[in-house]
py3Dmol code that shows the C-alpha trace and the ligand (Angstrom):
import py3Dmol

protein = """\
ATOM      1  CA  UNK A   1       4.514  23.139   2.569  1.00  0.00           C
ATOM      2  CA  UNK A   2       8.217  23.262   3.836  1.00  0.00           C
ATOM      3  CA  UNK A   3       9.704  20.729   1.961  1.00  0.00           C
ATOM      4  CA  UNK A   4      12.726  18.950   3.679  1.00  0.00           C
ATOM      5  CA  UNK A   5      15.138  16.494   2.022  1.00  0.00           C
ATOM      6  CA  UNK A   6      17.977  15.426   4.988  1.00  0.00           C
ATOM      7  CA  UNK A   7      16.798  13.195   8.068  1.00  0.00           C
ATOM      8  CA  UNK A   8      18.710  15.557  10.443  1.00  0.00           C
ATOM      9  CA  UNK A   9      16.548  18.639   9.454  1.00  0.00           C
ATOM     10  CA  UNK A  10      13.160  16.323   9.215  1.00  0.00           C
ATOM     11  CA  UNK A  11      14.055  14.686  12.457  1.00  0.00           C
ATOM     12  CA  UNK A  12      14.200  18.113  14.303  1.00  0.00           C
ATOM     13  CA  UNK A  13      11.550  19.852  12.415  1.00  0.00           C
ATOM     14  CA  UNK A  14       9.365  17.240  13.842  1.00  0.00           C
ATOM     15  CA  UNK A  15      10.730  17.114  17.196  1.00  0.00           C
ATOM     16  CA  UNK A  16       9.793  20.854  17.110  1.00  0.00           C
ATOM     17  CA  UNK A  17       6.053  20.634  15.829  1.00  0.00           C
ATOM     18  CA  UNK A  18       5.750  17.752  19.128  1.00  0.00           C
ATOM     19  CA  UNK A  19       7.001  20.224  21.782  1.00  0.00           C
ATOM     20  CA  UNK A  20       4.918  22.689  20.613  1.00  0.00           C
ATOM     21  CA  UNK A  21       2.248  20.508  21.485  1.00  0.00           C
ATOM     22  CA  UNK A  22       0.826  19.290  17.890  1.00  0.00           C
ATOM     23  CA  UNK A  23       0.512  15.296  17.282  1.00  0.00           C
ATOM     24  CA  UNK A  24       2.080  14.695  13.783  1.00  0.00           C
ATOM     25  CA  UNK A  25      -0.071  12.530  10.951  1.00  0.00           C
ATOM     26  CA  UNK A  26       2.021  10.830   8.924  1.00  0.00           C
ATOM     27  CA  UNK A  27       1.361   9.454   5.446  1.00  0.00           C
ATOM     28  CA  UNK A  28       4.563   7.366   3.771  1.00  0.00           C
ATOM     29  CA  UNK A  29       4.258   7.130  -0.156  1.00  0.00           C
ATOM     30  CA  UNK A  30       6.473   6.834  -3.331  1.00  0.00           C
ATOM     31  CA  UNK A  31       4.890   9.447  -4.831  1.00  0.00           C
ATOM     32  CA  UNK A  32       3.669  10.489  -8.192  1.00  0.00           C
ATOM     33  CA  UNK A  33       0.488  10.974  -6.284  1.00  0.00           C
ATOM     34  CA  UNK A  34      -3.108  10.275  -6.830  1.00  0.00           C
ATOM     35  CA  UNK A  35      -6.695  10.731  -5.722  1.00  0.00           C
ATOM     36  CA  UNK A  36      -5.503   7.566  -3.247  1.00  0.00           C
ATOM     37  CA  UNK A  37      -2.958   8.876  -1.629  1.00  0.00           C
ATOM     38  CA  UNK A  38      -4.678  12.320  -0.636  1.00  0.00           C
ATOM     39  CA  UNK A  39      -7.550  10.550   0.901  1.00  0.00           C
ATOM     40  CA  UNK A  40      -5.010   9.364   2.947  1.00  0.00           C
ATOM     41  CA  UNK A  41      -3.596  13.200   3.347  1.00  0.00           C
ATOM     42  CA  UNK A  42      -7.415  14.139   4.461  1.00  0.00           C
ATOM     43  CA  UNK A  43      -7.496  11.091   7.190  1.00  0.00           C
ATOM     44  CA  UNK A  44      -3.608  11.763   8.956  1.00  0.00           C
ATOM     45  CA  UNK A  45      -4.760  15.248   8.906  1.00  0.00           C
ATOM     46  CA  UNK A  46      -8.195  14.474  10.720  1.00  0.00           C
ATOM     47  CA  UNK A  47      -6.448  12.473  13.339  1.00  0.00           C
ATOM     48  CA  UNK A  48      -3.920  14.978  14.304  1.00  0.00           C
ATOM     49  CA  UNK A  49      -2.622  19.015  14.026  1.00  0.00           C
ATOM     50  CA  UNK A  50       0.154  18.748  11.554  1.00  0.00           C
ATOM     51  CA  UNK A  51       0.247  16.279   8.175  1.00  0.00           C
ATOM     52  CA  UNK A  52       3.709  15.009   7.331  1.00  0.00           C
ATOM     53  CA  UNK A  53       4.282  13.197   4.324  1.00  0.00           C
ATOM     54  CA  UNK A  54       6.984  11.498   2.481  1.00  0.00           C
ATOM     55  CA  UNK A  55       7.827  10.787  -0.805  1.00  0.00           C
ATOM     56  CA  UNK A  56      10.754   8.803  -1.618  1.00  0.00           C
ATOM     57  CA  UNK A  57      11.066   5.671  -3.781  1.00  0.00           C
ATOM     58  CA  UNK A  58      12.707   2.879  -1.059  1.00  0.00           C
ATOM     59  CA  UNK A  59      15.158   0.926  -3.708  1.00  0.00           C
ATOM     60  CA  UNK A  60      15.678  -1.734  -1.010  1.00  0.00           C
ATOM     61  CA  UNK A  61      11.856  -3.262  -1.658  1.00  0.00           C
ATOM     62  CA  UNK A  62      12.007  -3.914  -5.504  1.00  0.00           C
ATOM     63  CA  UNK A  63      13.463  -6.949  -6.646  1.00  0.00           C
ATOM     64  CA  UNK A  64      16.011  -6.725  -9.671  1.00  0.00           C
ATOM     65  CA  UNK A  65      14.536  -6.715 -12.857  1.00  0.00           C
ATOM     66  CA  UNK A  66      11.117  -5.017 -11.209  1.00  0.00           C
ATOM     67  CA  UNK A  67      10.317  -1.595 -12.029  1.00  0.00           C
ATOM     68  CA  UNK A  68      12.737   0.975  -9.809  1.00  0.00           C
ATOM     69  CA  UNK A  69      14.911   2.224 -12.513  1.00  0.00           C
ATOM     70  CA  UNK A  70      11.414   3.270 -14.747  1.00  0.00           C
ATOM     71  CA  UNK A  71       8.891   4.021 -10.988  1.00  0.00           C
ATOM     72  CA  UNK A  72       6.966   7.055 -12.432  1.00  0.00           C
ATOM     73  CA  UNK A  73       8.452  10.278 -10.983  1.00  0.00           C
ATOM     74  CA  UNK A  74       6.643  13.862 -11.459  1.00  0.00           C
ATOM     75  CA  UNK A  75       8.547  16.164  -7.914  1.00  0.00           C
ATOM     76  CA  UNK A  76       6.937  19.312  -9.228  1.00  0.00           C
ATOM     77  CA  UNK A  77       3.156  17.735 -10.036  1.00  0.00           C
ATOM     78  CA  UNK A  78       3.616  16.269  -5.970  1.00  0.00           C
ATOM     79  CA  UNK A  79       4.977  19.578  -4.602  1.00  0.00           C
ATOM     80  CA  UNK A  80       1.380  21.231  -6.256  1.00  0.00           C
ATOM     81  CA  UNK A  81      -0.873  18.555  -4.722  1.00  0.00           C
ATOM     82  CA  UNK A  82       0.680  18.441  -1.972  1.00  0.00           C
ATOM     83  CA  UNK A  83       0.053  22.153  -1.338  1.00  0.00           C
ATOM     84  CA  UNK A  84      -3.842  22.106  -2.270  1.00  0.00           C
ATOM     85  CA  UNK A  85      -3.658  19.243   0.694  1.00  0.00           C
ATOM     86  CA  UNK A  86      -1.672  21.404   2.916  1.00  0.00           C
ATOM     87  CA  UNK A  87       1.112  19.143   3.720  1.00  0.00           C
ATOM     88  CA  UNK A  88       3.287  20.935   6.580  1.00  0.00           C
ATOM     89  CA  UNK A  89       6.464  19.317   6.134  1.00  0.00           C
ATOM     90  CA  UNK A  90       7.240  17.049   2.803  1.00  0.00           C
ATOM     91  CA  UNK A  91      10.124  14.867   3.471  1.00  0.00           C
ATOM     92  CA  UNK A  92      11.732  13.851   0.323  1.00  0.00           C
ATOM     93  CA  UNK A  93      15.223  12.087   0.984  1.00  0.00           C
ATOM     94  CA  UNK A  94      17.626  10.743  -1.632  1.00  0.00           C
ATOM     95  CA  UNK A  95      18.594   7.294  -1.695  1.00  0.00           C
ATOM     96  CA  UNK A  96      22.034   7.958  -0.415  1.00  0.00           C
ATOM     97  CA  UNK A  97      20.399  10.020   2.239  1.00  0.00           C
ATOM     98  CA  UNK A  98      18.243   6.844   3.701  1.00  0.00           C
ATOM     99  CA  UNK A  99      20.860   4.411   2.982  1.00  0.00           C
ATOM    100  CA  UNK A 100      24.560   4.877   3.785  1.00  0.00           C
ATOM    101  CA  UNK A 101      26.794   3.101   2.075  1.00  0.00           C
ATOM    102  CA  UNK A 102      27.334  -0.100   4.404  1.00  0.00           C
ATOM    103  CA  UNK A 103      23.959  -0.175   5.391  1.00  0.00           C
ATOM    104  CA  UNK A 104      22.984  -3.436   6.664  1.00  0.00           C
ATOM    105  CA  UNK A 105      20.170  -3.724   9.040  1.00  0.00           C
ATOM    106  CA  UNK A 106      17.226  -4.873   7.925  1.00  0.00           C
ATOM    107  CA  UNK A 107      13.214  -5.453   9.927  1.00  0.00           C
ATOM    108  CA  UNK A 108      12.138  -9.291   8.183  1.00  0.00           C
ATOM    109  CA  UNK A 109       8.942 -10.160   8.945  1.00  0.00           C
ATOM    110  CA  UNK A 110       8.956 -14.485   8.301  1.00  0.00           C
ATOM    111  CA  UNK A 111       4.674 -15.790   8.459  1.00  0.00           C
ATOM    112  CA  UNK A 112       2.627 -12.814   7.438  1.00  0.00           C
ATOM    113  CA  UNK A 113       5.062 -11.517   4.486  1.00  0.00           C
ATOM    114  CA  UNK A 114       5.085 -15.459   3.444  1.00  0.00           C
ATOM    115  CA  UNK A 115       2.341 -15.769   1.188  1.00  0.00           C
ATOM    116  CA  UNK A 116       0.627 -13.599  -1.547  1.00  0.00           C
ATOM    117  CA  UNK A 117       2.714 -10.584  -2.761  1.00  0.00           C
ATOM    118  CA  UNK A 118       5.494 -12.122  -0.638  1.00  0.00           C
ATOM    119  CA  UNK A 119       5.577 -15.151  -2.243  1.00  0.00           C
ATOM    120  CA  UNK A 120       6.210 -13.818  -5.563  1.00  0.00           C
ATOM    121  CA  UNK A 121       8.782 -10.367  -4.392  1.00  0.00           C
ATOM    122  CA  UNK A 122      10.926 -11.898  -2.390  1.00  0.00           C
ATOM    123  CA  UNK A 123      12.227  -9.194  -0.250  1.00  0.00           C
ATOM    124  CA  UNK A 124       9.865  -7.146  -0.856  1.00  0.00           C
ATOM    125  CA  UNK A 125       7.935  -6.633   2.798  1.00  0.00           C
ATOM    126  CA  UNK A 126      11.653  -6.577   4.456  1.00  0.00           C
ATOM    127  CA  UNK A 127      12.188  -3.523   2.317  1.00  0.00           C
ATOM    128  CA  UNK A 128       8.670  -1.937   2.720  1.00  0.00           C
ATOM    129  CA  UNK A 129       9.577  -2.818   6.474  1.00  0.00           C
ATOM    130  CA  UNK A 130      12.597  -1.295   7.117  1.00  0.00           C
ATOM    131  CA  UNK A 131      12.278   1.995   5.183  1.00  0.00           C
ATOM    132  CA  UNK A 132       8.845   2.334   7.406  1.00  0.00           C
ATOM    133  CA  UNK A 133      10.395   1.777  10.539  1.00  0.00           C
ATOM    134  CA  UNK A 134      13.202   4.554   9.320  1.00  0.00           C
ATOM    135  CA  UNK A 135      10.455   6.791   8.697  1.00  0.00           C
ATOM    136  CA  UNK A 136       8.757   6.040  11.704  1.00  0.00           C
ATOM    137  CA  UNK A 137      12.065   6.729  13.365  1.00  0.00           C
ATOM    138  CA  UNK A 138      12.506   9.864  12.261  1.00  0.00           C
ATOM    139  CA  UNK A 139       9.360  11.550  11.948  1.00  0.00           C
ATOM    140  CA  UNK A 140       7.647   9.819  15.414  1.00  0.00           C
ATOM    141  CA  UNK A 141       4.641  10.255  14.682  1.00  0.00           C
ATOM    142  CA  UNK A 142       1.300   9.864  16.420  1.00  0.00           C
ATOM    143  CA  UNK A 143      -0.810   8.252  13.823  1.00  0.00           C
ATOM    144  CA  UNK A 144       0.199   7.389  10.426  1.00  0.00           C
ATOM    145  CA  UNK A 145      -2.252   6.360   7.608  1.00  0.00           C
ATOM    146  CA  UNK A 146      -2.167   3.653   5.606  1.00  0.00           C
ATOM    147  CA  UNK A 147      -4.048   2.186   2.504  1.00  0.00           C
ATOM    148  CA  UNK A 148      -5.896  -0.740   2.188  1.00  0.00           C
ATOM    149  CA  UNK A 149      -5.109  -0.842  -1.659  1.00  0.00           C
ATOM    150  CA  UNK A 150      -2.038  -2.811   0.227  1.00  0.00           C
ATOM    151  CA  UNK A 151      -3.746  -5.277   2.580  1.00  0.00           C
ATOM    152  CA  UNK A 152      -0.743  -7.733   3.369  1.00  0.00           C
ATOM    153  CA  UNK A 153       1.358  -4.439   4.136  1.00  0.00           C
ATOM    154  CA  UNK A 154      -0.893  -3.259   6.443  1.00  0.00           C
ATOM    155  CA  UNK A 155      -1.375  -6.199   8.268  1.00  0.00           C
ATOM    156  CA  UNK A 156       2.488  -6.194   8.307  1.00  0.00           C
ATOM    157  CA  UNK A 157       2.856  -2.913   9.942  1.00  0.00           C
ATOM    158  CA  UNK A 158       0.327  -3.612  11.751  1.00  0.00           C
ATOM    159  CA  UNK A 159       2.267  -6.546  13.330  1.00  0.00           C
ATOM    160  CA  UNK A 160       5.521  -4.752  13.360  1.00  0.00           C
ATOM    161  CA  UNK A 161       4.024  -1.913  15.211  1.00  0.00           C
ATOM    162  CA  UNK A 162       2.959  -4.281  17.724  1.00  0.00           C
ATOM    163  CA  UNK A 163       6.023  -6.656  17.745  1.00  0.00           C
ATOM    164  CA  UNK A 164       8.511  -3.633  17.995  1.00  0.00           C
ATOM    165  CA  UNK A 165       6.789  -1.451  20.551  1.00  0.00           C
ATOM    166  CA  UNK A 166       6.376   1.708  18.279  1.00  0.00           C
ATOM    167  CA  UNK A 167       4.606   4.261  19.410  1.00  0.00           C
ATOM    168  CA  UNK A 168       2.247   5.215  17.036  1.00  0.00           C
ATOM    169  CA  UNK A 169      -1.486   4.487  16.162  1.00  0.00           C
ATOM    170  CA  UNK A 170      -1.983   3.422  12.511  1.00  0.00           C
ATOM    171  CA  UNK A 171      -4.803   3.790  10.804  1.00  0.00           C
ATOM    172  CA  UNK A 172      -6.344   2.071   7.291  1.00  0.00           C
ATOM    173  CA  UNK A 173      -8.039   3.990   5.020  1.00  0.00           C
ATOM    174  CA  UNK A 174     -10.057   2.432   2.290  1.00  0.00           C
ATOM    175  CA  UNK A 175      -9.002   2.177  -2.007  1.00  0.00           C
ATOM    176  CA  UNK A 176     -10.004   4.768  -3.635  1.00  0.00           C
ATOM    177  CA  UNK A 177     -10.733   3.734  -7.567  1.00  0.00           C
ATOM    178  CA  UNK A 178     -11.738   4.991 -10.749  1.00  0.00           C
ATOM    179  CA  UNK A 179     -15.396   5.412 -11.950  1.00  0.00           C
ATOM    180  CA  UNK A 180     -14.616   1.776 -13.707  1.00  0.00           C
ATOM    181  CA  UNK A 181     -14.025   0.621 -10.455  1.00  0.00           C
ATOM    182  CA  UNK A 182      -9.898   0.029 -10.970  1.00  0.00           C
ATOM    183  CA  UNK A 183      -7.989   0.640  -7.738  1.00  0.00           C
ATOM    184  CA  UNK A 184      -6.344   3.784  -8.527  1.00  0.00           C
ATOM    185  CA  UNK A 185      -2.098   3.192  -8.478  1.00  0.00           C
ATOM    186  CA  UNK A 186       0.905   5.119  -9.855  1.00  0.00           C
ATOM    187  CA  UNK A 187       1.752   2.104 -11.665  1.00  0.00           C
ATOM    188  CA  UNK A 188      -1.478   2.262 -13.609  1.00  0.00           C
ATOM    189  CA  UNK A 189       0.623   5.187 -15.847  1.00  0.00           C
ATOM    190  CA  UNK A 190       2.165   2.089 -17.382  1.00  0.00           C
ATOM    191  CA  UNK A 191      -0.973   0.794 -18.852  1.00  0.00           C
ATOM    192  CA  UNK A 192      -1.512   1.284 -22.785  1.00  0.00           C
ATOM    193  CA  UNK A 193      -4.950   1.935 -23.488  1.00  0.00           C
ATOM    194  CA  UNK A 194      -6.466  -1.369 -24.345  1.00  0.00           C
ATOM    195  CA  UNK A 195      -4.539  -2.470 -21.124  1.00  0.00           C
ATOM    196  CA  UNK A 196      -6.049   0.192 -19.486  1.00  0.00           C
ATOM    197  CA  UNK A 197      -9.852  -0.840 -20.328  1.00  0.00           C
ATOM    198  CA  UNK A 198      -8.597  -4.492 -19.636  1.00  0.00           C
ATOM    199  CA  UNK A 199      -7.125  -3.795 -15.682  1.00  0.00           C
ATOM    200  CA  UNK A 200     -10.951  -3.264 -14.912  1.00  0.00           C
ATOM    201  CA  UNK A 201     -11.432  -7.035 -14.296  1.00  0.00           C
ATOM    202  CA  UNK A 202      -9.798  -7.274 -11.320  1.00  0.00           C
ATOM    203  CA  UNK A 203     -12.334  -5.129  -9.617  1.00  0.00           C
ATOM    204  CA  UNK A 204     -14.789  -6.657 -11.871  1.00  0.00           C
ATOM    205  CA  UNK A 205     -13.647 -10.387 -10.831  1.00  0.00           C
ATOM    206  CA  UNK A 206     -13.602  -9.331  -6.707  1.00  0.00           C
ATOM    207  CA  UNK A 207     -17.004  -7.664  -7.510  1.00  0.00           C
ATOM    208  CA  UNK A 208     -18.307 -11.236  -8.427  1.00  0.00           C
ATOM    209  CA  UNK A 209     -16.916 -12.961  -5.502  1.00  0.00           C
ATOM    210  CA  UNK A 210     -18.674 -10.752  -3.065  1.00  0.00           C
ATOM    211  CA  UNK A 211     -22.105 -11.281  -4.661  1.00  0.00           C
ATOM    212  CA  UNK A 212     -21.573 -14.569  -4.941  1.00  0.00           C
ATOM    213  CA  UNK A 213     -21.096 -14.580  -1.229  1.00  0.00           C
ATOM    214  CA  UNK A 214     -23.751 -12.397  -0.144  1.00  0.00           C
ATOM    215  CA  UNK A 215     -25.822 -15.325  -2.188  1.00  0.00           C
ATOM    216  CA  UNK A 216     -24.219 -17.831  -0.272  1.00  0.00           C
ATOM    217  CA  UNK A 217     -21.581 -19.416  -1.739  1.00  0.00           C
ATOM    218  CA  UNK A 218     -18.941 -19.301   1.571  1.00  0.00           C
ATOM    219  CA  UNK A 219     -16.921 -22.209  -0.178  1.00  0.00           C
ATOM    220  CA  UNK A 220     -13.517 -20.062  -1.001  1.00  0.00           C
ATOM    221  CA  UNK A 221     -12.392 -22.776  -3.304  1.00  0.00           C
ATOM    222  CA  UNK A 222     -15.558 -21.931  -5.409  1.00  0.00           C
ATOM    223  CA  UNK A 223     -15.220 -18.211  -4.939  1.00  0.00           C
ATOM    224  CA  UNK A 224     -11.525 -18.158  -6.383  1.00  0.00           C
ATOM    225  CA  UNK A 225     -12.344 -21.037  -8.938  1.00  0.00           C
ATOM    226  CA  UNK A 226     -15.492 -18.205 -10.509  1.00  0.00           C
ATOM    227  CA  UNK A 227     -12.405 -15.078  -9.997  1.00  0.00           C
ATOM    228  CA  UNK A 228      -9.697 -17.017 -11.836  1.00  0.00           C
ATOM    229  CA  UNK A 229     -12.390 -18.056 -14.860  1.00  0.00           C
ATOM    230  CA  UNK A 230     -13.425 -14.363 -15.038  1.00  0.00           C
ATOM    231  CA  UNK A 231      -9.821 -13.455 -15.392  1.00  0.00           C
ATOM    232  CA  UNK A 232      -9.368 -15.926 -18.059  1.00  0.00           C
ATOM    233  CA  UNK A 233     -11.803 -13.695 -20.147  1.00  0.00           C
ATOM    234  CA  UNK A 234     -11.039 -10.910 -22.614  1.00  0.00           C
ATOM    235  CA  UNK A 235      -8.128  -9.090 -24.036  1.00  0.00           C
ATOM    236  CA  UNK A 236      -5.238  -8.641 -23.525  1.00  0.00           C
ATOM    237  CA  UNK A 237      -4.854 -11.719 -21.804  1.00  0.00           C
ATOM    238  CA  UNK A 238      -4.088 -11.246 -17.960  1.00  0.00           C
ATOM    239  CA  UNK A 239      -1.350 -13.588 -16.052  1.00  0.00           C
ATOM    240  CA  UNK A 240      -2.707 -14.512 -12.914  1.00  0.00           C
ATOM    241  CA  UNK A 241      -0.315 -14.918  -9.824  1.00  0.00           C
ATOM    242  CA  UNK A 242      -2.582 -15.483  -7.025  1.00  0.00           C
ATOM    243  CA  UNK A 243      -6.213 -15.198  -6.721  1.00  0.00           C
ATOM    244  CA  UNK A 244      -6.224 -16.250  -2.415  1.00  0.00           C
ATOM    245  CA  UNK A 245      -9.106 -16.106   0.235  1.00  0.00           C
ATOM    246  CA  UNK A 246      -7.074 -15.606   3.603  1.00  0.00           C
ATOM    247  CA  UNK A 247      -7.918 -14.899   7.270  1.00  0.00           C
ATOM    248  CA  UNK A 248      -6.942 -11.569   7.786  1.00  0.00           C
ATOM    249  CA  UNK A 249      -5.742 -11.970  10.903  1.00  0.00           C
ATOM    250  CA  UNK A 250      -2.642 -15.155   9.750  1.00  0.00           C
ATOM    251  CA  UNK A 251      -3.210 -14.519   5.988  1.00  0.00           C
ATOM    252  CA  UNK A 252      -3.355 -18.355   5.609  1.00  0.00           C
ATOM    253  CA  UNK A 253      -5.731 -19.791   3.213  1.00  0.00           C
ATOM    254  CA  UNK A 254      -9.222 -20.308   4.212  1.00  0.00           C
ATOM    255  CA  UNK A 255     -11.430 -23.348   2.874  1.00  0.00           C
ATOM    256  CA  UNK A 256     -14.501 -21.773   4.380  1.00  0.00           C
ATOM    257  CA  UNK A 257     -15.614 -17.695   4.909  1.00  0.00           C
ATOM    258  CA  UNK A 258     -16.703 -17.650   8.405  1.00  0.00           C
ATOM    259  CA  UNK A 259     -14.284 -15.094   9.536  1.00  0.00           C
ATOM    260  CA  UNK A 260     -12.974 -11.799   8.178  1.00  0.00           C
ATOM    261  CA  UNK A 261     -11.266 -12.836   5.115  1.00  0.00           C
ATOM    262  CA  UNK A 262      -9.279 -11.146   2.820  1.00  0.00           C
ATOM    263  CA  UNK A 263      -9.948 -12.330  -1.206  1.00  0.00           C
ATOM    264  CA  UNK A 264      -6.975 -10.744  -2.733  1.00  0.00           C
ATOM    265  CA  UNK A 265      -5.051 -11.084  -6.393  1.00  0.00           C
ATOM    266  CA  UNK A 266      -1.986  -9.865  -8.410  1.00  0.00           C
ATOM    267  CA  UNK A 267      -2.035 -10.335 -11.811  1.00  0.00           C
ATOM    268  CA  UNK A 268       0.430  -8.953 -14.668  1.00  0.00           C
ATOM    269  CA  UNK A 269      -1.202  -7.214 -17.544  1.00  0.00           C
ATOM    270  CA  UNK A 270       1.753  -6.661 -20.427  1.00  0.00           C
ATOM    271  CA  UNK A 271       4.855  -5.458 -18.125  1.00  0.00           C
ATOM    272  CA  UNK A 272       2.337  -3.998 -15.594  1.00  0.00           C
ATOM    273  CA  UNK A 273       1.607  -5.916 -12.451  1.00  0.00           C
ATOM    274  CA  UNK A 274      -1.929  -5.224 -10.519  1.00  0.00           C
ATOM    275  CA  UNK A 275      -3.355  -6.230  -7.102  1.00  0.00           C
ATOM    276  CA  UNK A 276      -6.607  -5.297  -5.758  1.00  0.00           C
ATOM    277  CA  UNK A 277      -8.157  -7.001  -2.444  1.00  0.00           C
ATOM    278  CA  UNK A 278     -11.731  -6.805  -0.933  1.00  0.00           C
ATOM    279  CA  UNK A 279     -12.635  -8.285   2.345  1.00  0.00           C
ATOM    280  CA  UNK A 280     -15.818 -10.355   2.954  1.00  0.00           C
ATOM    281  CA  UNK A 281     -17.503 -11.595   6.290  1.00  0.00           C
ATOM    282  CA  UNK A 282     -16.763  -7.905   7.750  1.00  0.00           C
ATOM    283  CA  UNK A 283     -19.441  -6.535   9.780  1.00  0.00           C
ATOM    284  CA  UNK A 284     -18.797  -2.548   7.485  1.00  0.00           C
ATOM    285  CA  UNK A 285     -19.076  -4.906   4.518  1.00  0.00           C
TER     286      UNK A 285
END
"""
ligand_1 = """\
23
AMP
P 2.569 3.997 -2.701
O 2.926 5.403 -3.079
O 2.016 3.189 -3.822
O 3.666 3.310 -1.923
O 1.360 4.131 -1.674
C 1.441 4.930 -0.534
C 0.226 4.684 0.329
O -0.955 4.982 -0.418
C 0.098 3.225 0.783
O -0.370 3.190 2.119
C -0.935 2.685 -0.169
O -1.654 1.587 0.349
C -1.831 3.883 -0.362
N -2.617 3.765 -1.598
C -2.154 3.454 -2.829
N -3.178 3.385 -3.716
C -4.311 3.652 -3.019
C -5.695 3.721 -3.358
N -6.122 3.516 -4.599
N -6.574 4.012 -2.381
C -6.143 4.234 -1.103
N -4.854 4.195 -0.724
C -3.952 3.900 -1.662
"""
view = py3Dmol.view(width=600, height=400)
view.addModel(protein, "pdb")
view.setStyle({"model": 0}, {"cartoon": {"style": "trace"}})
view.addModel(ligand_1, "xyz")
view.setStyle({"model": 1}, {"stick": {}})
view.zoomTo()
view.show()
């Protein structure tokens, strides 16, 4: 793995892995890596000759008082993985090095990032936005890999992709969780371990939904009213906030499942906040 930390030398040892003829996968991440991000590792590198991947922790999509300053960090535990995965070229700027002082463009997205996550991190997509079109700038890749732990930010690059002509193809791979059936996250480190045994009901809570479906119930009102009451169960308690059925295609609230909808909820556990997502009315399930 050659690991690369300016945009000048990432930029042209790119350029030079294109014009010797090899498509680039890219994979974007903050790091501290897990079982879910290498899946996505194994996909980019599927779909194309050499696997590029970054690691850098983009201050410009937390909001104050979120977690940036205490984001779990472990460079030489990444550098390892990503050398069983055989990364070819590891980009990991600093945060001076992606954003001069004076910077001030930004990519806003103003309907899809509206609702769910965006309603409650304001900001949030136009950072996740704007540090992926900067990647995407740099690194020009043919296909880059995305996960659908995330499923309002992949519909948003999705749409910026479109919207903004770039040329690449992206692809979504699917969560990858623990045998309890928690979506596996970096942010899961923060979890004590009665916290830890608690996260499992938000797998546990999407879990119901979809069987409740597949028995019938297509009312989404019902679906979320059963979710939230599931989440009202246990200990620690769990703050919910949002348990949503959306089209996938507007994110907008659905009343009824007829098309592929996304049920998908955040909830904050202690200082940790969750999400998890699981679609229903898809024809792969
Ligand atoms: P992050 O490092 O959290 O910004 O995530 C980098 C990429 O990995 C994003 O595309 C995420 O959606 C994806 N990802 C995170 N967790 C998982 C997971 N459990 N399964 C699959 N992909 C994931």
């Amino acid at each position: 793995v050659r690991i690369v930390e300016s945009v000048g030398e990432m930029r042209a040892a790119c350029a030079a892995e294109r014009r010797a003829g090899r498509r680039i996968g890219f994979v974007p991440t903050m790091g501290y890596l897990h079982e879910g991000h290498l899946s996505l590792f194994r996909r980019a590198r599927e779909a194309a000759d050499t696997l590029a991947v970054s690691i850098f922790v983009n201050p410009i999509q937390f909001g104050p008082g979120e977690d940036y300053e205490r984001y779990p960090v472990d460079a030489a535990r990444d550098e390892g993985l990503c050398r069983g995965e055989k990364v070819d070229l590891l980009f990991r700027p600093s945060a001076r090095e992606m954003y001069a002082a004076g910077h001030s463009v930004y990519v806003d997205e103003g309907d899809l990032a509206s609702g769910l996550c965006g309603a409650h991190r304001p900001g949030h997509f136009r950072g996740v936005l704007t540090v992926v079109a900067k990647l995407f700038h740099v690194v020009e890749p043919d296909v880059a890999v995305f996960g659908q732990k995330d499923a309002q930010q992949v519909r948003l690059i999705e749409k910026m992709v479109r919207d903004l002509d770039f040329a690449v193809r992206i692809e979504v791979a699917p969560t990858v969780r623990e045998p309890d059936g928690l979506a596996m996250s970096s942010r899961n480190a923060y979890l004590s371990d009665v916290e830890r045994r608690r996260a499992v009901c938000l797998w546990q809570a999407l879990e119901l939904a979809k069987r409740l479906y597949a028995g019938g119930t297509h009312d989404a009102a019902v679906l979320v009213a059963r979710m939230r009451e599931h989440l009202a169960q246990g200990s620690p308690p769990v703050r919910v906030e949002y348990v949503e059925a959306v089209d996938w295609e507007t994110l907008k609230p659905v009343t009824r499942i007829e098309r592929k909808t996304l049920l998908a909820l955040a909830v904050r556990l202690g200082a940790t906040r969750l999400i998890d997502n699981a679609l229903l009315c898809v024809a792969d399930g």
